[in-house]
C-alpha positions as a Markdown table, in Angstrom:
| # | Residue | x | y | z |
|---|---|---|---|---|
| 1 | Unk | 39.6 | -8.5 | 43.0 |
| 2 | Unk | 38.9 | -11.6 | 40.8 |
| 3 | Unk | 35.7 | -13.1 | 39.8 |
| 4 | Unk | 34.2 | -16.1 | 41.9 |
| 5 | Unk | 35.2 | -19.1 | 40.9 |
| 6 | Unk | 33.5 | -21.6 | 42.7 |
| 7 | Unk | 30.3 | -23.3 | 41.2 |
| 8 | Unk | 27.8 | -22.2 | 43.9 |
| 9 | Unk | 28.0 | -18.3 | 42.5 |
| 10 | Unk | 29.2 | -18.9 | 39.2 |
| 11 | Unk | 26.7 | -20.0 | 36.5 |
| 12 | Unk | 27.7 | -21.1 | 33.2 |
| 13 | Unk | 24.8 | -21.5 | 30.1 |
| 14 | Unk | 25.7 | -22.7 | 27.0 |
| 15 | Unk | 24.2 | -23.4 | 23.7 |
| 16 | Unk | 25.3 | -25.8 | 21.7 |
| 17 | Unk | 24.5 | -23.4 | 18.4 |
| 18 | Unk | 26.5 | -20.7 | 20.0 |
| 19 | Unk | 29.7 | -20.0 | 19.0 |
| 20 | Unk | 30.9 | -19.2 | 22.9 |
| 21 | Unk | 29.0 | -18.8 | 26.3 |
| 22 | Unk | 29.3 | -15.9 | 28.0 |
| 23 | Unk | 29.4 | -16.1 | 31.8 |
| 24 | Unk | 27.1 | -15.3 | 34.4 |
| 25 | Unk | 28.7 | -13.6 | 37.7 |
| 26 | Unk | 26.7 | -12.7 | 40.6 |
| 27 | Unk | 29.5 | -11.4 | 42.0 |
| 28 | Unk | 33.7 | -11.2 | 43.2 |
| 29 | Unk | 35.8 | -12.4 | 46.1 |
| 30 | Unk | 38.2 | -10.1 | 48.4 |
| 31 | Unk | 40.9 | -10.8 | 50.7 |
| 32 | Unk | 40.9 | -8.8 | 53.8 |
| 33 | Unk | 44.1 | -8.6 | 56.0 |
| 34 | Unk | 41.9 | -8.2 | 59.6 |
| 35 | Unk | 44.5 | -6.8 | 62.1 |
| 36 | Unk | 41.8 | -7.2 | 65.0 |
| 37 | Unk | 41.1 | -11.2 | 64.0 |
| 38 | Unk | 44.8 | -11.2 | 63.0 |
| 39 | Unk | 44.1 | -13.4 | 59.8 |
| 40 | Unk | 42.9 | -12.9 | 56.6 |
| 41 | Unk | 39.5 | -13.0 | 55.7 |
| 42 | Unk | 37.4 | -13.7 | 52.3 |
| 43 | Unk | 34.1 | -12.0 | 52.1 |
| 44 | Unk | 31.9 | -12.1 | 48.9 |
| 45 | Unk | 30.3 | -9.0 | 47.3 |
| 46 | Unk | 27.1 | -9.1 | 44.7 |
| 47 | Unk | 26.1 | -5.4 | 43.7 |
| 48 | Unk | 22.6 | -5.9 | 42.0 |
| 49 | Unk | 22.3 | -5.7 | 38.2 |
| 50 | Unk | 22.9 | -2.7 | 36.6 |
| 51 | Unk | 25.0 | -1.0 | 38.9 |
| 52 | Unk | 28.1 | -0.2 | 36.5 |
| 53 | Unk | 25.9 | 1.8 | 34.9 |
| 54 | Unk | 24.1 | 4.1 | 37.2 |
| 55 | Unk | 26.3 | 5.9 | 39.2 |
| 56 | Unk | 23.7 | 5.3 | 42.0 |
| 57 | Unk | 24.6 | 4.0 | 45.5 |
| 58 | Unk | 22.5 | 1.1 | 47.7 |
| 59 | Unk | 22.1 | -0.2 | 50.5 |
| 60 | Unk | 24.3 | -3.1 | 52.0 |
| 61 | Unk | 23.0 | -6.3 | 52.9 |
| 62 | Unk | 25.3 | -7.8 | 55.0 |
| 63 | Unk | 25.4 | -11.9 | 56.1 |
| 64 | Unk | 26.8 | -14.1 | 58.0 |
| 65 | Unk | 27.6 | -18.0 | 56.4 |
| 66 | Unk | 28.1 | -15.6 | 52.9 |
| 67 | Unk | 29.0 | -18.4 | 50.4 |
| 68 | Unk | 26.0 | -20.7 | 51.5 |
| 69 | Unk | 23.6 | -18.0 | 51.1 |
| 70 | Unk | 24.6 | -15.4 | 48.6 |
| 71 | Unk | 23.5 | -17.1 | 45.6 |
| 72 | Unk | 19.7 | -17.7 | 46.6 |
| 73 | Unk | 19.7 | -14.2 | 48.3 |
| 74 | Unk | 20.8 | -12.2 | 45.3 |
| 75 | Unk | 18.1 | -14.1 | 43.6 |
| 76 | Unk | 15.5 | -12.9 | 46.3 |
| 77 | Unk | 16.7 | -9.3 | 45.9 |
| 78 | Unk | 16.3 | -9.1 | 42.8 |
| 79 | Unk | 13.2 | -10.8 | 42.1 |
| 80 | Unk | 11.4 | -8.2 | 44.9 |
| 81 | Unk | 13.4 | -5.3 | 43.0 |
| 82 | Unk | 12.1 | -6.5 | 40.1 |
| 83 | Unk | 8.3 | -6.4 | 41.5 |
| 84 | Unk | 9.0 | -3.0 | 42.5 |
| 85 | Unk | 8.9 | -4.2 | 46.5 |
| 86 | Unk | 12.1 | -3.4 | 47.4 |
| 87 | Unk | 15.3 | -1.1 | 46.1 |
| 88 | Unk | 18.5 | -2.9 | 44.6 |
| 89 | Unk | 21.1 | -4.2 | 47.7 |
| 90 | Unk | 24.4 | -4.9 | 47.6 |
| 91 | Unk | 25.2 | -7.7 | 49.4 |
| 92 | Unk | 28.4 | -9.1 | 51.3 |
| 93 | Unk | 28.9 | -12.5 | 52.4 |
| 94 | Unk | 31.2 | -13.1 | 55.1 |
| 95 | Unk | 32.4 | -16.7 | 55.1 |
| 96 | Unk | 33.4 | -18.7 | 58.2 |
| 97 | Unk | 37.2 | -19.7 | 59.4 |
| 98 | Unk | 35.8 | -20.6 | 63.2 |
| 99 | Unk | 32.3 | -20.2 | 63.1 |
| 100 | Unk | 31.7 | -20.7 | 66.6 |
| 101 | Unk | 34.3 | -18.3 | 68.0 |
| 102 | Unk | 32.9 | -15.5 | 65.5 |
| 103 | Unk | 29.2 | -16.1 | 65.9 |
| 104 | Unk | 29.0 | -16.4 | 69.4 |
| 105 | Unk | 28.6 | -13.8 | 72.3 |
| 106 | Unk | 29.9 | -15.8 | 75.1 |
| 107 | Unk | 32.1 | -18.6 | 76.1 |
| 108 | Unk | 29.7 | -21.3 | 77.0 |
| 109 | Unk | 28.3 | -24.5 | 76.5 |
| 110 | Unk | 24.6 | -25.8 | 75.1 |
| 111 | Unk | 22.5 | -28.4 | 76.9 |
| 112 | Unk | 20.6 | -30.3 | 74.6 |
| 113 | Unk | 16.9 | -31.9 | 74.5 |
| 114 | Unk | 18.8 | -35.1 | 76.0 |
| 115 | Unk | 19.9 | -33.4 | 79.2 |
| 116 | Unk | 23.2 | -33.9 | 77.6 |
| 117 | Unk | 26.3 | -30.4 | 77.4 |
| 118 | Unk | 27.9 | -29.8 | 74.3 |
| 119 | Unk | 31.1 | -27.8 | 74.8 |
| 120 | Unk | 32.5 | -25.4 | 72.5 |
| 121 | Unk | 35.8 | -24.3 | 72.9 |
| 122 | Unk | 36.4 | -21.1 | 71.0 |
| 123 | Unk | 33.3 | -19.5 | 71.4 |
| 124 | Unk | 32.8 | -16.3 | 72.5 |
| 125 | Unk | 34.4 | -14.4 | 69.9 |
| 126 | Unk | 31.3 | -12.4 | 68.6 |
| 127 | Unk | 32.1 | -9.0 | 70.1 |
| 128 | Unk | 35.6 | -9.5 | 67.8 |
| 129 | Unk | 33.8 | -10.1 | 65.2 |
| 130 | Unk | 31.7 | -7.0 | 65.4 |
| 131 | Unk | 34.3 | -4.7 | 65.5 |
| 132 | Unk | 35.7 | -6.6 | 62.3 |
| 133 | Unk | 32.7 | -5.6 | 60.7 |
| 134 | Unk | 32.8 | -2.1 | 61.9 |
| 135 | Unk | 36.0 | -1.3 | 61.8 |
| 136 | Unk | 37.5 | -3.0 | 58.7 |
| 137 | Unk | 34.7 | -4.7 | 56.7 |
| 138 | Unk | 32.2 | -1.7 | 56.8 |
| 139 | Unk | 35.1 | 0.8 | 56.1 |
| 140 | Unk | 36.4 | -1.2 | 52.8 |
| 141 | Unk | 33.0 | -1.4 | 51.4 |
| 142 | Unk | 32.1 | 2.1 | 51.9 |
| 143 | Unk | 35.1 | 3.0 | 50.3 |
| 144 | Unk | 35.5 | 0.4 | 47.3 |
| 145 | Unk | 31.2 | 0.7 | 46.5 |
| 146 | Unk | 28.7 | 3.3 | 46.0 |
| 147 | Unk | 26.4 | 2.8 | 49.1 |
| 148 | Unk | 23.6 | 4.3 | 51.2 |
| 149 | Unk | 23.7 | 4.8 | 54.9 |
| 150 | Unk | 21.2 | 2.2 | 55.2 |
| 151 | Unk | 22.9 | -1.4 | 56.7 |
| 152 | Unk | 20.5 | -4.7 | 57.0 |
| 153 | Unk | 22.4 | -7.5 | 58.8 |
| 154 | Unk | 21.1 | -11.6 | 58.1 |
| 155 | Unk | 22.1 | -14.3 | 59.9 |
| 156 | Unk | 21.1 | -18.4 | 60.5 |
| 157 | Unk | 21.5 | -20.4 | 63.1 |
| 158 | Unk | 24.4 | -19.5 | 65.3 |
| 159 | Unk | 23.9 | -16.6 | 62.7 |
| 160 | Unk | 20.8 | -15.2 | 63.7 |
| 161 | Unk | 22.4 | -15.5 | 67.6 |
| 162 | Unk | 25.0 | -13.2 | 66.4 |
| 163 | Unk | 22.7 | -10.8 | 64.5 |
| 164 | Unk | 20.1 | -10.6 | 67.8 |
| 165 | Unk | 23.3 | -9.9 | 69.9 |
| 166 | Unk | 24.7 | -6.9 | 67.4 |
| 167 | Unk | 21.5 | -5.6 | 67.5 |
| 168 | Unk | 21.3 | -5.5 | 71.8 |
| 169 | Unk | 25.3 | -4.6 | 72.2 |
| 170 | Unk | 25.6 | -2.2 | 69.0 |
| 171 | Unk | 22.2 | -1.1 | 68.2 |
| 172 | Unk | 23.3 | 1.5 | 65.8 |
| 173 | Unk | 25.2 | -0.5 | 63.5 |
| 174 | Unk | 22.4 | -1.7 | 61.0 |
| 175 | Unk | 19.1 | 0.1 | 60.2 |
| 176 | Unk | 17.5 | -3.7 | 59.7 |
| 177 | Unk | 18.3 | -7.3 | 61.5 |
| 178 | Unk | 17.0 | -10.5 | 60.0 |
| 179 | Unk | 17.5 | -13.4 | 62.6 |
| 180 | Unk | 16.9 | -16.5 | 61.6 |
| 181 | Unk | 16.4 | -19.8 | 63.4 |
| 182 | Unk | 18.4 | -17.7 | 66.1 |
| 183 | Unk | 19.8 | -20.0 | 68.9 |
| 184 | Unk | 17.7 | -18.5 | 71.5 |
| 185 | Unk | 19.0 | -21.5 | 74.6 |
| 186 | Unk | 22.5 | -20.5 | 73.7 |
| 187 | Unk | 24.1 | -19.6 | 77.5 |
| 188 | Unk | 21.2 | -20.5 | 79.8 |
| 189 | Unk | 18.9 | -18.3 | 76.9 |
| 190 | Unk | 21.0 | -15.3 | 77.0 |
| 191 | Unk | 19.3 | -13.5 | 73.5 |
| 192 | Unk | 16.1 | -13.6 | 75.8 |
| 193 | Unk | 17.7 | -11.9 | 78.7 |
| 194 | Unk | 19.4 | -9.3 | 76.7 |
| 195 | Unk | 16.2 | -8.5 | 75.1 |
| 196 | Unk | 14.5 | -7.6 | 78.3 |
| 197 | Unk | 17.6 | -5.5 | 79.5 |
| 198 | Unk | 17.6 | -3.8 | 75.6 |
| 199 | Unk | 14.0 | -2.8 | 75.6 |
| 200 | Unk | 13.3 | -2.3 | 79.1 |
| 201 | Unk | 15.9 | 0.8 | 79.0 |
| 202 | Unk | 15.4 | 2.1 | 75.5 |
| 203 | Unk | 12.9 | 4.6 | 74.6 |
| 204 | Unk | 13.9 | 4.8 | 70.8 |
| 205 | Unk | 15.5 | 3.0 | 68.2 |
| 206 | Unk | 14.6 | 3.1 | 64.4 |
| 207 | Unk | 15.6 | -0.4 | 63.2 |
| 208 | Unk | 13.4 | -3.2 | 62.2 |
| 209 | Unk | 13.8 | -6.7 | 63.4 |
| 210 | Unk | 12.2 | -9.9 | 62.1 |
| 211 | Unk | 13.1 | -13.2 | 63.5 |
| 212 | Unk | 11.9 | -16.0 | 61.8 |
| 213 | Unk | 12.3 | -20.0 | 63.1 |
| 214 | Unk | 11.0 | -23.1 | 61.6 |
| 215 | Unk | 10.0 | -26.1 | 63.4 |
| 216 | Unk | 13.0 | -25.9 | 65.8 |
| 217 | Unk | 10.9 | -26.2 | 68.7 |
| 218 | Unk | 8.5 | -28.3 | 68.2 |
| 219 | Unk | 7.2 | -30.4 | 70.9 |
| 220 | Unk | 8.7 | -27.6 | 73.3 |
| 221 | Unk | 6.3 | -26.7 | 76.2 |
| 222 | Unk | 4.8 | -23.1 | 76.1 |
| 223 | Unk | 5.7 | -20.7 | 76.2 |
| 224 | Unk | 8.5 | -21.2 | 73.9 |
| 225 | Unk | 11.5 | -19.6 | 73.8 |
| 226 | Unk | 10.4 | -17.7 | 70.2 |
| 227 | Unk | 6.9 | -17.2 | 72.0 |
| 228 | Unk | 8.7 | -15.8 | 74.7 |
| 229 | Unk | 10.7 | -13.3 | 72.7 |
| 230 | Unk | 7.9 | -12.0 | 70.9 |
| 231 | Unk | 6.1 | -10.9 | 74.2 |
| 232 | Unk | 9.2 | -9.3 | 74.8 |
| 233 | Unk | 9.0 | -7.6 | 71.6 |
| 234 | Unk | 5.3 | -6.7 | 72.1 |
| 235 | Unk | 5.8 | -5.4 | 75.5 |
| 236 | Unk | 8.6 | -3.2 | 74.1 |
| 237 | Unk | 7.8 | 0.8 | 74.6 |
| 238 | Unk | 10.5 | 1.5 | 71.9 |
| 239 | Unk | 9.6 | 4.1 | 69.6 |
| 240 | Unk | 10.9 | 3.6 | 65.9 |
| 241 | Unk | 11.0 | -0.4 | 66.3 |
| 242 | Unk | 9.3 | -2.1 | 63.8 |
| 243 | Unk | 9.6 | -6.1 | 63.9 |
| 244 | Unk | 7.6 | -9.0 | 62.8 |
| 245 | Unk | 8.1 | -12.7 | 63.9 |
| 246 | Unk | 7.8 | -15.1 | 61.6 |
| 247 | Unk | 7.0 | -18.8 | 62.1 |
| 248 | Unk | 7.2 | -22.2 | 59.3 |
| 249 | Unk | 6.4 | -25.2 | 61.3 |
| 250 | Unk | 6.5 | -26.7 | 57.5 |
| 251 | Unk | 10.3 | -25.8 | 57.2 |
| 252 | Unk | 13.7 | -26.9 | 58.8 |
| 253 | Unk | 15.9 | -25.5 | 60.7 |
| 254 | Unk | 18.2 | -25.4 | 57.1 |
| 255 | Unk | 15.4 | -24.8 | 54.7 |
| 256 | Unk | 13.9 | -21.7 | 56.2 |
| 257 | Unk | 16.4 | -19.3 | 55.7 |
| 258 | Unk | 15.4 | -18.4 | 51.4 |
| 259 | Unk | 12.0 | -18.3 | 52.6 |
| 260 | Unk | 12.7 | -16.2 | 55.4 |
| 261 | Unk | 15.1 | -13.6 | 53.7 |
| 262 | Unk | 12.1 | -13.3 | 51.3 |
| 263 | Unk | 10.3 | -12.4 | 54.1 |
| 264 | Unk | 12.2 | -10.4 | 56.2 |
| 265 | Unk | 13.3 | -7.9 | 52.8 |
| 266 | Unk | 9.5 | -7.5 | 52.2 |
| 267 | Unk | 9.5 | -6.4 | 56.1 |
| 268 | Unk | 11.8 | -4.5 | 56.0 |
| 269 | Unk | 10.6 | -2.6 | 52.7 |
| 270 | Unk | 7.2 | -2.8 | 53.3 |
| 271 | Unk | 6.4 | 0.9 | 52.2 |
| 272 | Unk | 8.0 | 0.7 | 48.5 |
| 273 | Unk | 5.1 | -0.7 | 46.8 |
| 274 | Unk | 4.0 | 2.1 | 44.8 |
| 275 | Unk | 0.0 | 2.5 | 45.4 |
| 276 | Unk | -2.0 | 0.3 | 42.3 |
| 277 | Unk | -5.6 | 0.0 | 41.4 |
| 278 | Unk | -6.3 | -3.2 | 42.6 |
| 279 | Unk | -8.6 | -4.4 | 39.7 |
| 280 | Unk | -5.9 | -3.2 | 36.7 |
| 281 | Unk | -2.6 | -3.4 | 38.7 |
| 282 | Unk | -2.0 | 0.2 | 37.1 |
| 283 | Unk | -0.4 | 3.2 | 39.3 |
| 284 | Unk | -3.1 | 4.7 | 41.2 |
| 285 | Unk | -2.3 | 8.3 | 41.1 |
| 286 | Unk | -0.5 | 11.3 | 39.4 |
| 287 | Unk | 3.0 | 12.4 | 39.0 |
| 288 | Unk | 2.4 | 14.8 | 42.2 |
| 289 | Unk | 1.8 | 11.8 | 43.7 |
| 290 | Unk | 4.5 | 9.5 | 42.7 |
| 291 | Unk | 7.3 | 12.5 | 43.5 |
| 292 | Unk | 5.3 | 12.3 | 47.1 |
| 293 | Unk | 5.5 | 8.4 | 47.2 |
| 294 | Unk | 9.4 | 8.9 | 46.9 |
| 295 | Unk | 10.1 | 11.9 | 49.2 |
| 296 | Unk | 8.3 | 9.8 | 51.6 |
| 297 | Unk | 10.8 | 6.5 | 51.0 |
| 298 | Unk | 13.4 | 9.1 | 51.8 |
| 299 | Unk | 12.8 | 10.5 | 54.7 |
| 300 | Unk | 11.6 | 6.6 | 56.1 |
| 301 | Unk | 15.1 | 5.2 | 55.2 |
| 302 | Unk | 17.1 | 7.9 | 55.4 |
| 303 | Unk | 18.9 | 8.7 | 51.8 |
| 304 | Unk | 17.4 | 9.6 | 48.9 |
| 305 | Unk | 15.5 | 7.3 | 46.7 |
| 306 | Unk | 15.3 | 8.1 | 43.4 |
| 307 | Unk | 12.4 | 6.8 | 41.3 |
| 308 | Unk | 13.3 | 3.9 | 38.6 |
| 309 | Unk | 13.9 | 4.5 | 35.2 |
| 310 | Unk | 11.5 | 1.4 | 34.2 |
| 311 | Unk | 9.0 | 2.5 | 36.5 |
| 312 | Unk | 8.6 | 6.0 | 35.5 |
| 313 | Unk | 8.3 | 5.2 | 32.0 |
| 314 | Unk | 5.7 | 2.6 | 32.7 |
| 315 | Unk | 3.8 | 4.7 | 34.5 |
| 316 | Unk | 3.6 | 7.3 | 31.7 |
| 317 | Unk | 2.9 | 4.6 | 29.5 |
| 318 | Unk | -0.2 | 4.0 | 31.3 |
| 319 | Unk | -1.2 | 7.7 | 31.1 |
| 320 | Unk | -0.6 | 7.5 | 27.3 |
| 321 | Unk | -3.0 | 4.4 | 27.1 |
| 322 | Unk | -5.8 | 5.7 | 29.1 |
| 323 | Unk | -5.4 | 9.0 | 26.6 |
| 324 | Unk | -4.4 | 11.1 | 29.2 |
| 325 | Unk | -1.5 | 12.7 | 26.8 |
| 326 | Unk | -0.3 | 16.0 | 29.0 |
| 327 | Unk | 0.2 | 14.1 | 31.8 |
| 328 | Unk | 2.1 | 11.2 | 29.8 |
| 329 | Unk | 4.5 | 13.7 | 28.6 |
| 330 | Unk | 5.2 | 15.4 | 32.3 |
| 331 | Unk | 6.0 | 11.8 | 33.6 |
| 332 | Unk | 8.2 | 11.2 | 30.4 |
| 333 | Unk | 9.6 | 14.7 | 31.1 |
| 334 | Unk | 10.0 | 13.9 | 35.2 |
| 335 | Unk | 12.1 | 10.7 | 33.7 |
| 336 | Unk | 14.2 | 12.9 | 31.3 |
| 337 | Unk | 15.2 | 15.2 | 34.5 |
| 338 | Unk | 16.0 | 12.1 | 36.5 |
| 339 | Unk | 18.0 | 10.0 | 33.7 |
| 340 | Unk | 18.8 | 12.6 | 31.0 |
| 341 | Unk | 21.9 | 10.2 | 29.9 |
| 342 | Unk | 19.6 | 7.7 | 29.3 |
| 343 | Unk | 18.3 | 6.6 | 25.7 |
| 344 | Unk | 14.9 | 5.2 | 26.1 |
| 345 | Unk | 13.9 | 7.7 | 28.3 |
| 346 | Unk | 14.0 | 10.7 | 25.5 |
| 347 | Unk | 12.4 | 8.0 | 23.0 |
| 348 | Unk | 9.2 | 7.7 | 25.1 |
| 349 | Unk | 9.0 | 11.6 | 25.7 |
| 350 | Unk | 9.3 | 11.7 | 21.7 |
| 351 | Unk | 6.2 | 9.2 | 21.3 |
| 352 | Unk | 4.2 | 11.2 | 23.8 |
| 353 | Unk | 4.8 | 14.7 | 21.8 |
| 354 | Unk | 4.3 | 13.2 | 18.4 |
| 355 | Unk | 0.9 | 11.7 | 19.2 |
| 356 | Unk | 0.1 | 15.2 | 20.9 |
| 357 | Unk | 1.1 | 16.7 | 17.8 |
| 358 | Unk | 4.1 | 18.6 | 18.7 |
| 359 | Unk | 6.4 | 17.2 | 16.0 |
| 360 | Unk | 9.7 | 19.6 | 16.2 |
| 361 | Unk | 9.5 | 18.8 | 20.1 |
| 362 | Unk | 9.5 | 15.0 | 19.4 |
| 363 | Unk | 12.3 | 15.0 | 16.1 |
| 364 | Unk | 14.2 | 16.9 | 19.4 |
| 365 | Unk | 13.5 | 14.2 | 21.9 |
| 366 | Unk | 13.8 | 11.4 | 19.5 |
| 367 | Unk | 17.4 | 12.9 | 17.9 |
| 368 | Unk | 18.5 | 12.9 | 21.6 |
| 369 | Unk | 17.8 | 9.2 | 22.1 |
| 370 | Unk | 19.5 | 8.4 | 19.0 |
| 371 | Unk | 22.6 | 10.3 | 20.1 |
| 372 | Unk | 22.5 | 9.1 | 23.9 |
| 373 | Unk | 22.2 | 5.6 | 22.1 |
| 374 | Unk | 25.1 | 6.2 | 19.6 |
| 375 | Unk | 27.2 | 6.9 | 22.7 |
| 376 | Unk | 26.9 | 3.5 | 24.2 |
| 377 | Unk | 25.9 | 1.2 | 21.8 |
| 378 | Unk | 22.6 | 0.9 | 23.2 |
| 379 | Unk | 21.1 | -2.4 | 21.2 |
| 380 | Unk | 17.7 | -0.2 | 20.5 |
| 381 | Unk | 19.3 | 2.3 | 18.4 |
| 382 | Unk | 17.9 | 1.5 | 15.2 |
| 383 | Unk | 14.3 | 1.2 | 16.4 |
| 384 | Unk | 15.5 | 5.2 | 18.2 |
| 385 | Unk | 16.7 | 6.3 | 14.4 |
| 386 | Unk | 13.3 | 4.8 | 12.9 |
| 387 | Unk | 11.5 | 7.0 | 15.0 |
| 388 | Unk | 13.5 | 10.0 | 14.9 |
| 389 | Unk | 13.5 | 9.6 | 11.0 |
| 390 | Unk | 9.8 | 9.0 | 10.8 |
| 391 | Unk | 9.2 | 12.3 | 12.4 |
| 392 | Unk | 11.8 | 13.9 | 10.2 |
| 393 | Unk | 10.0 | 13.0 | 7.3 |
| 394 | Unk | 6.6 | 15.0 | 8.3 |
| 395 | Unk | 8.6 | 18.3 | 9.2 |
């Protein structure tokens, strides 16, 4: 596998002062030899920040038109990851060869506004296409990544057609399906028939949908085609569907999709958000709590989710502020359990026990960050030593 090369993906800061830039990657390309599209196919794959290091697996985002939207979509990710509203993705970007015959469910034609039929000659391929991804693409990531059992599929245009028809054809495929600006008219409005079949014979399916459109139909008589798929949707008896329609009259048919991949993750995650007092931000509640909050994230989505490292130590952090000492040190202590490799995580335990007053227990914590540090040349090992020595000295 080598690094992307092309400029969308690959960022490149330098400073002048510097004696080299370093560069930025977001991510690598791979060739796949498809035997069922008999070519070979590129997809891209970002794994979120950190990940060499954790020995953790995610979930995969997968998406269609991948080197158009993988770069502002890793940025999304991360940025809701980083406001502790979603949990780190990898994501794979499957670029185009024929777009129409891949993304497409039928062989068929589009009349437009005009009156006027635009024919397109190799479509129909997406049922192809969906065994690619299920028989080749899903088995190579599974097998190359550490992952979750927890598959979100995103899609534009002739995208989001194909991501509303894997959803009605091969509902178990993905646990999430963003569609967006889905052509809904394609084949006389076939999404909108195959969502009356779908729902009017399933009684369960745990998946969340969210469509999202832009002003794409403006001027269209009501009900539209995206008003008549959400009655559809609200009429649904499904139990374990969860889906949200989203409509931006203010965007275009090509600016929507950042803004509605922001969107649809937040959907799709809706219950990480760890409770907060809404007047300090802080975490409203106590370690019994947070271990709840978690279990709770696991059972929803089905693997475990294991509490950050940032976040626990934030939290006990907070504890140690308000004065609240014992229960600082049994987050810092429910950290240790959860990351005892890490560095940091045995420095803060060590502050918590030296301001109780529990010196040999801190020296202890704060001699383990020092040689967790040492091991990897964590960058924070002299402020570790400080503290370790500081404690040393009142012993």
């Amino acid at each position: 596998m080598r690094r992307l090369a092309f400029s969308a993906v690959l960022l490149l800061f330098a400073v002048s002062t510097a004696p080299a830039a370093e560069p930025i990657t977001i991510g690598e390309t791979v060739t796949l030899r498809s035997d069922i599209l008999d070519e070979n196919r590129t997809v891209l794959v970002s794994t979120p920040p950190g990940y060499e290091q954790s020995g953790q697996g995610y979930p995969v985002l997968y998406m269609t038109d991948g080197d158009t939207h993988l770069t502002h979509t890793r940025g999304t990710a991360d940025f809701l990851v980083q406001n502790g509203l979603m949990p780190p993705v990898i994501i794979v970007g499957v670029p185009n060869t024929d777009r129409t015959r891949d993304l497409t469910p039928t062989h068929a034609s589009l009349v437009g506004r005009d009156g006027a039929s635009r024919e397109f000659p190799t479509s129909g391929g997406a049922s192809r296409f969906l065994d690619f991804f299920e028989k080749e693409l899903f088995p190579y990531v599974e097998s190359h990544y550490r992952t979750q059992p927890f598959r979100l599929l995103a899609g534009h245009s002739f995208g989001g057609l194909f991501a509303l028809n894997a959803l009605f054809t091969r509902p178990a495929m993905f646990e999430a399906v963003i569609a967006v600006g889905p052509s809904l008219q394609w084949d006389e409005d076939l999404p909108l028939r195959q969502a009356r079949s779908f729902f009017d014979d399933r009684d369960e399916l745990n998946v969340t949908l969210v469509v999202a459109m832009a002003n794409e139909e403006e001027g269209d008589p009501a009900p539209t085609r995206l008003d008549q798929l959400e009655q559809i949707l609200q009429q649904a008896k499904t139990e374990g569907l969860e889906w949200q329609v989203r409509r931006m009259p203010d965007e275009t048919h090509g600016s929507a999709v950042l803004r509605a991949h922001y969107w649809g993750l937040r959907r799709v995650f809706r219950p990480w958000r760890l409770p907060a007092d809404p007047e300090t931000g802080a975490f409203a509640g106590t370690l019994d709590d947070l271990k709840a909050h978690y279990e709770n994230l696991s059972k929803r989505y089905e693997f475990t989710v294991t509490p950050p490292e940032d976040t626990v130590n934030q939290i006990g952090y907070q504890f140690l502020g308000r004065g609240d000492i014992d229960e600082a040190i049994a987050v810092f202590r429910h950290n240790v359990e959860l990351y005892p490799n890490a560095a940091n995580v045995h420095d803060s335990l060590g502050e918590a026990l030296e301001q109780a007053g529990r010196l040999p227990e801190a020296f202890a914590s704060y001699s383990r960050a020092v040689d967790n540090a040492t091991a990897v040349g964590d960058p924070r090992l002299e402020i570790f030593v400080t503290n370790r020595d500081r404690v040393k000295e009142q012993l």
